[in-house]
N, C-alpha and C positions, 0 to 999 in steps of 0.2 A: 425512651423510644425515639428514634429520628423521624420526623417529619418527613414526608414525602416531597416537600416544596423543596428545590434544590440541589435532591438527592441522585447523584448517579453512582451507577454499581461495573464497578469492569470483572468481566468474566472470561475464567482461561477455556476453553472446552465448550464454548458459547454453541454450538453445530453441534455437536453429536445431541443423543436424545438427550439427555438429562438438561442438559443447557436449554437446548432450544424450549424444553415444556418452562425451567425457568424462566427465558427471556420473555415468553408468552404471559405469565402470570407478573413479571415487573411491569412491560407495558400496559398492561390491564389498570393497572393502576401511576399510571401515568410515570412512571420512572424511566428515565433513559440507560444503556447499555453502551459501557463501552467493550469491545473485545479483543481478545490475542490471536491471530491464524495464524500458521506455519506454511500458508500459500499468498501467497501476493495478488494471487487473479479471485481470490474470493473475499478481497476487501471491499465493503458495502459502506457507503457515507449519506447515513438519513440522521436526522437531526436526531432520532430517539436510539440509532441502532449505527455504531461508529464504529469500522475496525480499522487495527493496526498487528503492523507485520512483529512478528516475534520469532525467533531460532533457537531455544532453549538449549541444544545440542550444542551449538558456539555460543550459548550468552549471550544473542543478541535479541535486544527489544529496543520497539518504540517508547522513548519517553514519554512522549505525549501523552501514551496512553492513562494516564495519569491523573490528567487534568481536569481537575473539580471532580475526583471520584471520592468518595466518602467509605465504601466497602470492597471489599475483594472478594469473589466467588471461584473457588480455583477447583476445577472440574479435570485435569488434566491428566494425561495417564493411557498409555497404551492397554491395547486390551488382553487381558488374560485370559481369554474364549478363543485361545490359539495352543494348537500344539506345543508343550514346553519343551523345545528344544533350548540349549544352553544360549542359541543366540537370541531369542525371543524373551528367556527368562532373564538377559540382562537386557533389554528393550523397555521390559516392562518395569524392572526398579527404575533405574538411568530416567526414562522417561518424566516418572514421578518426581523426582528427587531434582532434576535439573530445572526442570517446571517452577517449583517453591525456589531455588537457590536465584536462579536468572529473577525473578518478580522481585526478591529481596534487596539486591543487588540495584536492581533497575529504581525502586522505592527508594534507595538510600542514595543514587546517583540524582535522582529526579528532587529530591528532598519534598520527598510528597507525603508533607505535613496534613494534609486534610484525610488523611487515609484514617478510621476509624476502630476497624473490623475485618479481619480473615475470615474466612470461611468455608473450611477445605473439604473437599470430600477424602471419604477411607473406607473402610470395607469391615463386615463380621466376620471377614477369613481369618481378623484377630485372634477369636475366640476356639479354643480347642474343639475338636470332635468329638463330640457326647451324646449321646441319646436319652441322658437323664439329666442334665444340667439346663440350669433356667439362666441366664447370660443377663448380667445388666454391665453399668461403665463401672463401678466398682471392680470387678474381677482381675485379680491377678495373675493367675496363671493361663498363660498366652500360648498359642498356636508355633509349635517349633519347626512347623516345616517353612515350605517355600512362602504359601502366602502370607501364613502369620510373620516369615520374616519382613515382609515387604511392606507389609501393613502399619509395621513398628516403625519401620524408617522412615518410613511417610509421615507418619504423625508427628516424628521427632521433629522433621525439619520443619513442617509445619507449627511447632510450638519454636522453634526459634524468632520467629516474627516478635513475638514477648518483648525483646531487645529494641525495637524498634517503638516500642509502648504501641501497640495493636492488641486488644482483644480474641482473640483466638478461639474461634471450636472445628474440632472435627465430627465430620457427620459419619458413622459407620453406618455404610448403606446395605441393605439384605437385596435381596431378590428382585429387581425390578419389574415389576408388571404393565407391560405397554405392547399395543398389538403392531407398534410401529419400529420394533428395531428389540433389541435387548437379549433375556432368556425364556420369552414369551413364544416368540414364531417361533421358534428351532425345539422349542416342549409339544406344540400346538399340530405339529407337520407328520408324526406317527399317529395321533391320535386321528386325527382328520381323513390319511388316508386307510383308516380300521386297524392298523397297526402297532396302536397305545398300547403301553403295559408300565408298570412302575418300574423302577430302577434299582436293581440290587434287592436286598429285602422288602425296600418302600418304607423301610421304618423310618428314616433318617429327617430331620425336623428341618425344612424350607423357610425359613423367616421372609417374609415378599413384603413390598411396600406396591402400593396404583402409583405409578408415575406422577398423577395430579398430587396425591397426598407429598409426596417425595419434594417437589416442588413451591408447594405452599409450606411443606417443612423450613428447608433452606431458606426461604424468603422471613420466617417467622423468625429464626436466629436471626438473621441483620436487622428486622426493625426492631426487635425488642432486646438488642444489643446481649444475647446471649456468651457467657464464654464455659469453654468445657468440652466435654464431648459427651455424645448423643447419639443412640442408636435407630437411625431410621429404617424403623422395621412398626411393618401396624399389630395390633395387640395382640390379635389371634393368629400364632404360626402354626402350621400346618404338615402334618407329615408328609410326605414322597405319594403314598398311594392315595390320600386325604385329596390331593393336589390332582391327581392325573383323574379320579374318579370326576371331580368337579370339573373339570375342563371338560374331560366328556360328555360330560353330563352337558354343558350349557354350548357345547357344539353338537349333539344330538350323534354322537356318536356311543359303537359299543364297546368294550372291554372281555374280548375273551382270551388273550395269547397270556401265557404264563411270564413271571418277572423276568425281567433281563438282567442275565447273571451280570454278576461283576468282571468275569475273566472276560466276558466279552468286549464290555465297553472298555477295559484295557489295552485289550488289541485291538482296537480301532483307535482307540486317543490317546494313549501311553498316562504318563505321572498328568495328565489334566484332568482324566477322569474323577480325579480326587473332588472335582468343581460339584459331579454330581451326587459323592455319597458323602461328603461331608454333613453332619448336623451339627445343627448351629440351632437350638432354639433362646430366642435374644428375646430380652424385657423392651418394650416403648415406655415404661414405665415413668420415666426420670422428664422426657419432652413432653408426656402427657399433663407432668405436676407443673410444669409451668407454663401451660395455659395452652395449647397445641391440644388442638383438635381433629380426629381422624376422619374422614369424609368415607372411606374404605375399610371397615373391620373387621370384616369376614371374605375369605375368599370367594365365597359364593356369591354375595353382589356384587364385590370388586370384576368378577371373569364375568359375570352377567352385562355389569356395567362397559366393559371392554368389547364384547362382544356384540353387543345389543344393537348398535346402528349400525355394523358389517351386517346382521342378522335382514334388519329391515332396508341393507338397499339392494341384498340380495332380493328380497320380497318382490322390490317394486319391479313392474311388468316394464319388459325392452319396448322401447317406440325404436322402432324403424322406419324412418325416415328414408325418401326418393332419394335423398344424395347417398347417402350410406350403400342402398341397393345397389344402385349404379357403381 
């Protein structure tokens, strides 16, 4: 296990949600963050939180970045919660693939020996569309469309690092549950305004991780020097209507409009719709036997727990204040 004394972690994806809840739980525990942006005006220089400029599209990176980091947290990756058009859908591999190749590249140019441990994120898009299959990292037979294709090349390049004597895992991440960005608002926003209803049959199995668990996940691989891959997904997944009923429920809304067929979310989001009727029910099985523990294992505290202090600051009474009247 590495010591914390010493220890800094550079992370590609450090800004979007998933980074930033990691970089919150390293510095919790006193570890500094170095990071990658692809914007030059949103480099920040504190002694725990360091960035530098990267271009993954031309292969360009800071060396620097480099310097006295022990692990890599590589989070990077265009989003696929975008219309698939052919130009998006090569956005989205491109992105992944040049991300891992520029780091690699930059690693072997930097001769940054002190580098330990990768740590990439991937997705359960891997895993085929089933509605009766229980998914762990053993399984072979992979998802033939677009995301499983993409999901496989990610990993690949990511097991290239191997070459470089790095330890290596990837995180297949499920559903991310966070009221601050992800696939949480955009579920939350028919419900809220009386408009919920499940998706397609509602049969189809939702594997979701609490963003907090997802986070201390990640972190649990580098200190405990994990290699492999790893399904972050919490134990108990959940079907479509399982899912939409308990959100209602803990937003205090009702559930009367009948399912929303499939030909409709079709014509409104074309081949992405596939995002919402895919099933994927996935084992935590394999992170749990080595020693990963879930904070969130049921949907019902998790969406309580998410929900619960939006709940109470609605509660609390408005002071209006003379300046404000005025």
């Amino acid at each position: 296990m590495y010591q914390n004394d010493g220890m800094k972690v550079l992370i590609t994806g450090a800004t979007g949600l998933v980074g930033q809840a990691i970089v919150k739980v390293l510095h919790s525990k006193g570890i500094p963050v170095n990071y990658l942006t692809t914007s030059k005006d949103k480099i920040s220089s504190t002694e725990d939180f360091q960035g530098f400029y990267w271009n993954p599209s031309k292969g360009e990176i800071d060396l620097a970045c480099f310097d006295q980091v022990q692990a890599i947290i590589n989070l990077a990756g265009t989003s696929i919660a975008k219309r698939w058009t052919p130009q998006h859908k090569k956005k989205v591999l491109s992105s992944r693939i040049n991300s891992l190749r520029t780091l690699r590249k930059g690693m072997e140019k930097a001769g940054a020996s002190e580098v330990e441990c990768l740590v990439s994120a991937s997705a359960i898009g891997i895993y085929p569309d089933s509605l009766s299959k229980f998914y762990d990292e053993h399984e072979t037979d992979l998802a033939d469309g677009f995301l499983g294709q993409v999901v496989q090349k990610w990993e690949a390049e990511a097991n290239t690092f191997k070459t470089l004597g790095l330890v290596v895992s990837k995180v297949r991440i499920g559903v991310v549950l966070s009221t601050e960005g992800g696939a949480l608002p955009k579920m939350a926003i028919p419900v809220k305004n009386f408009v919920g209803a499940p998706l397609g049959s509602g049969d189809q199995w939702q594997s979701w991780i609490h963003i907090e668990d997802l986070a201390q996940l990640f972190i649990f691989i580098v200190e405990n020097n994990l290699k492999g891959t790893f399904n972050a997904v919490a134990p108990n997944p959940v079907t479509n209507i399982k899912m939409t009923k308990e959100l209602a429920r803990v937003l205090d809304r009702p559930l009367w409009l009948p399912h929303v067929p499939k030909f409709l979310l079709r014509a409104v989001l074309g081949k992405m719709s596939q995002l919402l009727f895919n099933s994927q029910r996935v084992s935590s099985k394999k992170i749990e036997k080595a020693g990963f523990a879930f904070q969130y294992c049921n949907i019902c505290t998790a969406l309580e727990a998410l929900y619960f202090a939006e709940k109470e600051t609605d509660a609390l009474p408005v002071q209006t204040t003379e300046k404000e009247v005025v």
